[in-house]
Each structure stands twice: as C-alpha cells, then as structure tokens.
C-alpha positions as CSV (number, residue, x, y, z in Angstrom):
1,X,0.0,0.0,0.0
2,X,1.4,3.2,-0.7
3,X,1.8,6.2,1.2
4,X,0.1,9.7,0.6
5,X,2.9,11.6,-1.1
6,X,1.9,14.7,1.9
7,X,1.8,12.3,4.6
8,X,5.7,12.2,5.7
9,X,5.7,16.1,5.4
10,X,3.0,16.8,8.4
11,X,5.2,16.2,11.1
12,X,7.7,17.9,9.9
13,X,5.9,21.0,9.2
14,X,4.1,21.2,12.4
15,X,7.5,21.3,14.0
16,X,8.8,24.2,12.1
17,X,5.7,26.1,13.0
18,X,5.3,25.8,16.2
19,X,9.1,26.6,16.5
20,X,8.3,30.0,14.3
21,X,5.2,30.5,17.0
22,X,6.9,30.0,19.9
23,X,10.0,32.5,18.6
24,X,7.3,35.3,18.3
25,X,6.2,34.6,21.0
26,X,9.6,35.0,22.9
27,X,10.1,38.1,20.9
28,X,6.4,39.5,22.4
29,X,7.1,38.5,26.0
30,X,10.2,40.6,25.9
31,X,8.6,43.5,24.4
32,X,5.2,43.4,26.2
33,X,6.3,42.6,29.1
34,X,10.0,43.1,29.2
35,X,10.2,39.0,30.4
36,X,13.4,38.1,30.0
37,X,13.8,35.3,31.9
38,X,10.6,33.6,29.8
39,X,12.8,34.6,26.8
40,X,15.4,32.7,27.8
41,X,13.5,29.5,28.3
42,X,11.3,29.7,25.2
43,X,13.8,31.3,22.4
44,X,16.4,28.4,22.8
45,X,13.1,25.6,22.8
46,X,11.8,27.7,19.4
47,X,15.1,27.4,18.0
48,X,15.7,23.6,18.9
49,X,12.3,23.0,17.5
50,X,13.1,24.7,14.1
51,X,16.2,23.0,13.6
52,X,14.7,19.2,14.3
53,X,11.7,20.2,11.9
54,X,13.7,21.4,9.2
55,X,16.3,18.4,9.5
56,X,13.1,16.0,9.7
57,X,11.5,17.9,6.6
58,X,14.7,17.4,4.8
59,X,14.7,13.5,5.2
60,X,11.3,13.8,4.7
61,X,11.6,15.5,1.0
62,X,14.7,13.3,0.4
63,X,12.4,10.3,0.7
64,X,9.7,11.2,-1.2
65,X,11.9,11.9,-4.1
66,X,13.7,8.8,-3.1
67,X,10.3,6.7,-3.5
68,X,9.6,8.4,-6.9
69,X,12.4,7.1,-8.1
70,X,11.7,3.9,-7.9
C-alpha cells in the first residue's frame, strides 16, 4: 500500500511552525512585558524546534523523491 505523497511532510511541518510561534512569542514576552527570563526558556526551545523540523523535513523530501524514483 502506498503512502500519501503529503503524509511524511505533516510532522515535519508542524515542528517548524510551532518553533516560528513559539519564537514570536519569545520576541512579544520581551517586548510586552520586558520578560526576560521567559525569553530565555522559550527562544532556545523555538530554535531547537526549528532546527529538528527542518532536518526532519529534509529527510522527509529526500524520501519522497527517493520513492519516486523507484
């Protein structure tokens, strides 16, 4: 049975935007509410989020491409 050629790319693309939403977010603690300490918890997570979802999307694309192949 084969796979929906979106299916491997959900993950992937949820990661990177809740990584981008939790960034802003950062961004508006800091200038809302001059939090810095939240800033410093929720930048690094945002980042580390963005960077697995953008690896995983990679592999992801990789292997679709892969599978069209043959």
């Amino acid at each position: 049975m084969k796979r929906a050629p979106i299916q491997p790319l959900v993950w992937p693309v949820s990661l990177l935007g809740l990584g981008a939403l939790g960034g802003w977010l950062a961004e508006f603690a800091v200038g809302r509410w001059q939090d810095y300490q939240l800033y410093g918890l929720a930048r690094p997570v945002a980042d580390l989020l963005m960077i697995i979802g953008a690896v995983w999307l990679a592999a992801a694309v990789i292997g679709i491409a892969r599978d069209r192949r043959g």
